[in-house]
One Martini backbone bead per residue (centre of mass of N, CA, C, O) as a GRO file, in nm:
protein
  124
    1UNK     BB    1   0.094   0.034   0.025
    2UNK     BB    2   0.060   0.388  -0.051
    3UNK     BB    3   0.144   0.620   0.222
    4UNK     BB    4   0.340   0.864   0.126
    5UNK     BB    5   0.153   1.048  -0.090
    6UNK     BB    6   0.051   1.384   0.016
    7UNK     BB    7  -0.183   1.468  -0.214
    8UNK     BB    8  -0.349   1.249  -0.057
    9UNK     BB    9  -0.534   1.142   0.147
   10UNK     BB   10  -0.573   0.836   0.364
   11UNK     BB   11  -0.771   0.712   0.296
   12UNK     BB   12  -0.737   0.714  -0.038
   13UNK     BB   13  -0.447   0.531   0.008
   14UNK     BB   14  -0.572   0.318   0.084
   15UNK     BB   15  -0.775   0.226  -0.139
   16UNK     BB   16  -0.578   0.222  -0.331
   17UNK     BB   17  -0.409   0.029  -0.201
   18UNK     BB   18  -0.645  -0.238  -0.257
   19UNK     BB   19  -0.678  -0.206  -0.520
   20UNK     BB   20  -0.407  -0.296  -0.631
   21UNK     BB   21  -0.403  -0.574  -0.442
   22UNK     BB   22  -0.649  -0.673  -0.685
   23UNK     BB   23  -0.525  -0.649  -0.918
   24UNK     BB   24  -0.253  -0.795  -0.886
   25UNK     BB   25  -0.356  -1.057  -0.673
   26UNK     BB   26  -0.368  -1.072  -0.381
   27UNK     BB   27  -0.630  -0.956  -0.384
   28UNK     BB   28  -0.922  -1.200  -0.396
   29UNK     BB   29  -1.237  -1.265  -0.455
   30UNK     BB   30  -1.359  -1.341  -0.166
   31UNK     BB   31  -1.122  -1.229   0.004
   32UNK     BB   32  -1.004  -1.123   0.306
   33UNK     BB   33  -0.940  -0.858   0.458
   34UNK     BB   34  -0.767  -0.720   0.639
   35UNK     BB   35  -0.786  -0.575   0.905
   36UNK     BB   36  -0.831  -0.260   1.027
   37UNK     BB   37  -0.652  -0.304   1.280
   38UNK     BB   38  -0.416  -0.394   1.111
   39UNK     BB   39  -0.374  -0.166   0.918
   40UNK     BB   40  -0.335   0.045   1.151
   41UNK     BB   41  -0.075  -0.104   1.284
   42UNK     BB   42   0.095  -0.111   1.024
   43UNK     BB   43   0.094   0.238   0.973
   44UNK     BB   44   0.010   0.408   1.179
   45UNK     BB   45  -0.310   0.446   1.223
   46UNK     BB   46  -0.597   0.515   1.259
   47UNK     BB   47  -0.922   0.352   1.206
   48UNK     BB   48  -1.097   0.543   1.116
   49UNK     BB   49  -0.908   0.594   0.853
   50UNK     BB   50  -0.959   0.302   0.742
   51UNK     BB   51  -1.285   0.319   0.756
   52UNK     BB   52  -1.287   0.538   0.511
   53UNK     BB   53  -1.129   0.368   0.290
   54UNK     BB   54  -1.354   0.107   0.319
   55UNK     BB   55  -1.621   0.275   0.290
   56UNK     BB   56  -1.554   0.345  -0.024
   57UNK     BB   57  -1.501   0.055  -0.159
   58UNK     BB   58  -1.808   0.005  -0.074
   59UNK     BB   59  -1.961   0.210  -0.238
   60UNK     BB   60  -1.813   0.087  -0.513
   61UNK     BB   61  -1.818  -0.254  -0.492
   62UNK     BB   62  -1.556  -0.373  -0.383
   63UNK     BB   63  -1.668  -0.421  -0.099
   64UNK     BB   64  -1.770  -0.634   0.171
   65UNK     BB   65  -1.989  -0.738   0.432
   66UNK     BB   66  -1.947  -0.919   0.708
   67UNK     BB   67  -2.118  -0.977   1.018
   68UNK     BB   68  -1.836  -1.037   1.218
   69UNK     BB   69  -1.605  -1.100   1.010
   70UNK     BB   70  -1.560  -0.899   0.737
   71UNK     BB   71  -1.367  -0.802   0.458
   72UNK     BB   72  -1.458  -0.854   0.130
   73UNK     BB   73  -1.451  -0.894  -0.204
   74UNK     BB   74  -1.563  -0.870  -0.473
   75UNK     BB   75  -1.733  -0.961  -0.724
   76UNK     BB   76  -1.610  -0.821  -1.013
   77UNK     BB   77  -1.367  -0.591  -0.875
   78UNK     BB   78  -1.169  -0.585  -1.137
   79UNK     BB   79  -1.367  -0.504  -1.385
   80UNK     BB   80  -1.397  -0.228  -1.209
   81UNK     BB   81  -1.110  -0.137  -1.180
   82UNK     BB   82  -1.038  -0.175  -1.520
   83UNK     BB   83  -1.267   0.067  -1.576
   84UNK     BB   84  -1.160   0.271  -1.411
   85UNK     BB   85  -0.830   0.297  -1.513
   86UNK     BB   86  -0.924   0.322  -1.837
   87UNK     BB   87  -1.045   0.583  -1.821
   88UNK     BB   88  -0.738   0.735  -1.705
   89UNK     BB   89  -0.565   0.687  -1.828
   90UNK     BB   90  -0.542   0.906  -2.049
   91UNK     BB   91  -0.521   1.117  -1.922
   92UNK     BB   92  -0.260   1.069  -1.712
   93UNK     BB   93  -0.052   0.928  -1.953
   94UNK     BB   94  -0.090   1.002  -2.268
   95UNK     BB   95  -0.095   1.312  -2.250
   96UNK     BB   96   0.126   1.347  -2.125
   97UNK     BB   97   0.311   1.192  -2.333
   98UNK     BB   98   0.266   1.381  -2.565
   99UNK     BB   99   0.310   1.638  -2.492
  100UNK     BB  100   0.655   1.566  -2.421
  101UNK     BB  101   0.669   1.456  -2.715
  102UNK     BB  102   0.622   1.724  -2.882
  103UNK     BB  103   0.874   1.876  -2.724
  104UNK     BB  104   1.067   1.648  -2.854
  105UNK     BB  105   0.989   1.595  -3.173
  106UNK     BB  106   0.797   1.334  -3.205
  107UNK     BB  107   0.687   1.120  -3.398
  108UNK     BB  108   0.460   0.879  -3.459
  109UNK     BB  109   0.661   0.676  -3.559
  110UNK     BB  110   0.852   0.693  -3.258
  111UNK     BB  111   0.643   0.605  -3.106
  112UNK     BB  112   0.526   0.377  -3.151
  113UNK     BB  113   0.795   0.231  -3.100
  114UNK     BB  114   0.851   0.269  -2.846
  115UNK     BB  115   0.576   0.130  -2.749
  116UNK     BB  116   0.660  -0.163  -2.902
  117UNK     BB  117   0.936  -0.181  -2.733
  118UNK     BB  118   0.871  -0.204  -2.465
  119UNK     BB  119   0.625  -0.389  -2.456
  120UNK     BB  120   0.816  -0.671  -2.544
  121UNK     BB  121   0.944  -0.644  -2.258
  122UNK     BB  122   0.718  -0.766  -2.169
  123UNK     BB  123   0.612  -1.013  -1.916
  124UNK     BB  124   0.314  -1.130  -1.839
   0.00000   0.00000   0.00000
């Protein structure tokens, strides 16, 4: 979980912190999330921000309570953070890289290269 970035409250970067760790598949669907207590003693955090940051989740259908157990994943929940970040892809990085890519008079066929030159480079 990123809890370093300070331009954005800490609730919000639990919550982004466990989006992140269901995208990646640490934590899988229907699988229980550490306890609201663990996650505040890990962090070093209050516990009222841990649950306003789990109530976030809530809200977005990221996650359900078990009433006495505890916060599981939802069903759906990949496909809808999947859903949800690739909203915000082309503003947060496409466009900052064209704008970026424009200073340095990259040409549109330069771009394209770099970036299956670099695609190839991973192994999913």
């Amino acid at each position: 979980m990123n809890v370093i970035n300070e331009n954005i409250p800490i609730f919000a970067r639990i919550a982004e912190g466990i989006k992140d760790h269901i995208l990646s598949g640490d934590i899988k669907e229907d699988e229980q999330l550490a306890s609201t207590t663990q996650i505040s003693k890990e962090y070093d955090i209050n516990i009222a921000t841990v649950n306003k940051g789990i109530n976030v989740l809530v809200s977005e259908g990221i996650v359900y309570k078990k009433r006495g157990i505890g916060m599981f994943v939802a069903q759906g929940a990949v496909d809808k953070l999947i859903e949800e970040r690739r909203k915000s892809f082309k503003e947060r990085y496409v466009l900052a890289t064209l704008e970026e890519a424009k200073r340095l008079r990259y040409t549109a066929e330069e771009l394209q290269q770099m970036v299956a030159d670099v695609y190839k480079s991973f192994k999913s």
